[in-house]
N, C-alpha and C positions, 0 to 999 in steps of 0.2 A: 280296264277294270281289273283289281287285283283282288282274290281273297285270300288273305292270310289269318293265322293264330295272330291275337290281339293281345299286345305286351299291356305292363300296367302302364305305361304311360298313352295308353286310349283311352284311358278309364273315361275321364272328363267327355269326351265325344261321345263315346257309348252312354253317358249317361242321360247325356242331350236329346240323342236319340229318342232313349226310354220316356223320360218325361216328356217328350211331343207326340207319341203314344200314349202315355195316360191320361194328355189334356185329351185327347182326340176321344179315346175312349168315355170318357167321362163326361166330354160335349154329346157324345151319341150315347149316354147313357147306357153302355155299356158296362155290368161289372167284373173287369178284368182289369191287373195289373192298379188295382187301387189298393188304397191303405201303406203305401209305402212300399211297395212290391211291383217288382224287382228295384230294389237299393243296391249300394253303393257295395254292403259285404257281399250280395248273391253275387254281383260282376267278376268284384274282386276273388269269387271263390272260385268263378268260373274259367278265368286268367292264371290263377296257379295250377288250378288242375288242365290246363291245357286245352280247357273245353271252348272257351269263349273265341268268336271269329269275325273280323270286319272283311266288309267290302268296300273298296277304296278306289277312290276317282279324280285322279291327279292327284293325290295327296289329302285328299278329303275324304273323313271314313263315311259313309254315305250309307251305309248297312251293317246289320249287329246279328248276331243269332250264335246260340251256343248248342255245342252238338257233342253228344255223346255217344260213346260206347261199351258202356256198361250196365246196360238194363237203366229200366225204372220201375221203381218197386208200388208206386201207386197205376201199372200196368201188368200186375200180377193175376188182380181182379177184375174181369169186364163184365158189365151187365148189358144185360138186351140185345145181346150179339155174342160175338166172338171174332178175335184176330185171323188173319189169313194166313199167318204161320205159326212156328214155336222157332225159328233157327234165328242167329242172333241179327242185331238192328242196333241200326243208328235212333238215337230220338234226336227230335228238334224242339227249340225250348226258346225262349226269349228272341224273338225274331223278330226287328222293328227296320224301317224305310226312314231316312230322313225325311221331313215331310215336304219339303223343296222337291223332291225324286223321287215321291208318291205316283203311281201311273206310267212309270218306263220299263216296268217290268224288271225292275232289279230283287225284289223278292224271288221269283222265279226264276231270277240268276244266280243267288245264293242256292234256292235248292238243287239246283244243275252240280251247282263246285260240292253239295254234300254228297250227290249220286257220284261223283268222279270220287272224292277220299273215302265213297261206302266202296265200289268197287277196287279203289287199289289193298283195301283191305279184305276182300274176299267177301265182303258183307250186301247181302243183295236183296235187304227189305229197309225200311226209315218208318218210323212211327210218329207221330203228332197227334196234338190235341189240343182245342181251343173250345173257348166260350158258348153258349149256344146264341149268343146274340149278336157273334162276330163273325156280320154276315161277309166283310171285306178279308176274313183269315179264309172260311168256308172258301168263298168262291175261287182262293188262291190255291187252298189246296186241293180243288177237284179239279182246276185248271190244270194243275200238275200231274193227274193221274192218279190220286190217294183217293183210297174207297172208305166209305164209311162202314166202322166197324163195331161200333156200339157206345156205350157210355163208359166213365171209369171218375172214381171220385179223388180229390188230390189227399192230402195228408190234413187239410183242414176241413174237408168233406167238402169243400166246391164242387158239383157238376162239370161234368168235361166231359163233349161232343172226342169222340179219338178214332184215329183215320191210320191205315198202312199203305204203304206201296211197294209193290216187288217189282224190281228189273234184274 
């Protein structure tokens, strides 16, 4: 398995991805990543700015997630808790499984290859946040080692469960 920066011309896979996540979501009545979100411009914006990432399995992009290092400003404000640092962090952000390779553990592969580029960066915390009804993101990220750290609301005032992990 490979992870690399995702050129535009993954767009089309990455997008595959996301919408078999939003049916999924949508079948468990989940509401996340509805209403046309994450589309085609958030990818595309993710892909120029160097944030966007597959994971890839013989030439199949099999995993998506976009990562950054530059803060996130709707992580400014936490309520009913508080983070377990202040020093800088990766966030993780649109992170979807093909649904063929749902259950092999490659979500938890991608987060391993962000702890390796948090580390060759000197950066030794990752922040996320998900749905409060997305009991298959939760369980992934406490499987991981991420602690819950309180709420935080996004830019459209959606609720979001938000989790850190230091190594």
């Amino acid at each position: 398995m490979e992870f690399r920066q995702a050129a535009r011309s993954d767009i089309d896979s990455i997008l595959n991805i996301i919408k078999q996540a939003q049916a999924y979501f949508k079948e468990h009545e989940i509401n996340q990543w509805q209403n046309n979100y994450p589309n085609h411009e958030v990818i595309m914006k993710d892909i120029n700015n160097s944030q966007s990432f597959v994971l890839v399995n013989r030439d199949k992009i099999v995993g998506t997630t976009a990562v950054s290092f530059e803060g996130e400003k709707t992580y400014e404000i936490i309520y009913e808790g508080q983070w377990l640092s202040n020093f800088d962090y990766a966030v993780i952000h649109r992170m979807a499984v093909d649904s063929v390779y749902k259950g092999q553990g490659l979500a938890s592969l991608m987060i391993k290859k962000v702890e390796e580029m948090c580390l060759s960066k000197g950066v030794h915390s990752i922040k996320i946040d998900t749905h409060e009804d997305n009991a298959s993101m939760q369980n992934l990220i406490h499987k991981n080692g991420f602690q819950y750290c309180g709420i935080i609301y996004l830019q459209d005032n959606s609720k979001r469960m938000a989790f850190e992990k230091i190594f």
